[in-house]
PAKEDO-489167 format. One record per residue (C-alpha): residue number from 0; residue in one letter; x, y, z. Coordinates in pm, 1 decimal, padded with zeros to 6 digits. Layout:
<kefis>
i; aa; x; y; z
NUM; A; X; Y; Z
...
</kefis>
This chain:
<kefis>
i; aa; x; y; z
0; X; 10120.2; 14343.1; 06079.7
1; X; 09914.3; 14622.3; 05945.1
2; X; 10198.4; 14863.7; 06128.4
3; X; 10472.8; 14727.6; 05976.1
4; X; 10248.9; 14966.6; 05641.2
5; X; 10127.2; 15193.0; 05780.7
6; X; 10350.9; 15317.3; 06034.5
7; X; 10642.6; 15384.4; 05704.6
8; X; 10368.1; 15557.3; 05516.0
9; X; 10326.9; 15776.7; 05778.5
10; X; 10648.4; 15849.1; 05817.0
11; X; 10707.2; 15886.4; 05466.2
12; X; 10528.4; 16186.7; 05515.7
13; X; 10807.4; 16378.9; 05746.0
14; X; 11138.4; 16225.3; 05590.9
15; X; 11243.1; 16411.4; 05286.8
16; X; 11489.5; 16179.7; 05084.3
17; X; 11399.6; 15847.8; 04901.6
18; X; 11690.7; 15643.0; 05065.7
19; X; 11603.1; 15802.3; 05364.3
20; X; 11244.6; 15648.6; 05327.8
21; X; 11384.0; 15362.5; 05210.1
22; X; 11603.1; 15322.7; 05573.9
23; X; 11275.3; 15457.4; 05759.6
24; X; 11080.6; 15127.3; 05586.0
25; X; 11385.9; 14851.8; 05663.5
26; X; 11393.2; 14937.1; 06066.1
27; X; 11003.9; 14876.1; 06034.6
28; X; 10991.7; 14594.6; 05874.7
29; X; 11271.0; 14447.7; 06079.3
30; X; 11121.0; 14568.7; 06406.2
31; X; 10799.3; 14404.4; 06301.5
32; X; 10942.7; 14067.2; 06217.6
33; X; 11138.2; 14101.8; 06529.4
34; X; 10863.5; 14129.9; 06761.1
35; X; 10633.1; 13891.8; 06562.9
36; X; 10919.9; 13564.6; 06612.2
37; X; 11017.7; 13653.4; 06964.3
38; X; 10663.7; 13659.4; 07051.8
39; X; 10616.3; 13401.6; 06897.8
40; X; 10295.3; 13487.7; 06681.9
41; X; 10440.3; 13333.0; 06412.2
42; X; 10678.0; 13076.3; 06347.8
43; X; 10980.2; 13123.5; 06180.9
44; X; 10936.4; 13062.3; 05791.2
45; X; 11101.3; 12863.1; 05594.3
46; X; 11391.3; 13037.3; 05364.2
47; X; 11208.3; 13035.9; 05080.4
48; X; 10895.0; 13196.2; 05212.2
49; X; 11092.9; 13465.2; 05420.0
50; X; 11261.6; 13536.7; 05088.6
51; X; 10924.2; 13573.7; 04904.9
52; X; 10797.7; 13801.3; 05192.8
53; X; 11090.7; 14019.8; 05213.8
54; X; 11093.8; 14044.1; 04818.9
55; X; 10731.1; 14158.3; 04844.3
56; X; 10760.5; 14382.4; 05113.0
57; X; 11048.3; 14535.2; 04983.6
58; X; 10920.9; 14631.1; 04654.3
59; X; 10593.3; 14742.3; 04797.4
60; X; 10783.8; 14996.9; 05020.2
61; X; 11011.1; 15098.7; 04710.5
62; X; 10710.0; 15171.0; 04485.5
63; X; 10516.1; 15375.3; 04780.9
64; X; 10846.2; 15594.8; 04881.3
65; X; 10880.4; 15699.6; 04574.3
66; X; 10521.1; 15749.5; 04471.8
67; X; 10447.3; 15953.8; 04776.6
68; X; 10497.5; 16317.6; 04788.3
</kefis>
């Protein structure tokens, strides 16, 4: 879990264009999620909560690729 942050901010560091971070972020975050549900760490959520953690996940990757430098 803590890669599917940390990895994109490090990232962030070497690709120069927002929607480039932005596309850097999404194959993270669906990597992540990937592994996590075929492994089956966690169980699939319900609609509603994956929409709520998507929604939060994406904004909190928005705000950081364009805040970082």
């Amino acid at each position: 879990m803590s890669a599917s942050v940390l990895v994109p901010l490090l990232a962030f560091l070497i690709v120069p264009g927002f929607m480039g971070r932005l596309v850097v972020s999404l194959l993270i975050g669906i990597g992540v999620a990937s592994i996590l549900i075929n492994t089956q760490k966690i169980a699939v959520p319900q609609m509603s909560q994956a929409a709520m953690f998507l929604s939060f996940y994406g904004a909190a990757m928005t705000i950081l690729a364009g805040v970082v430098a």
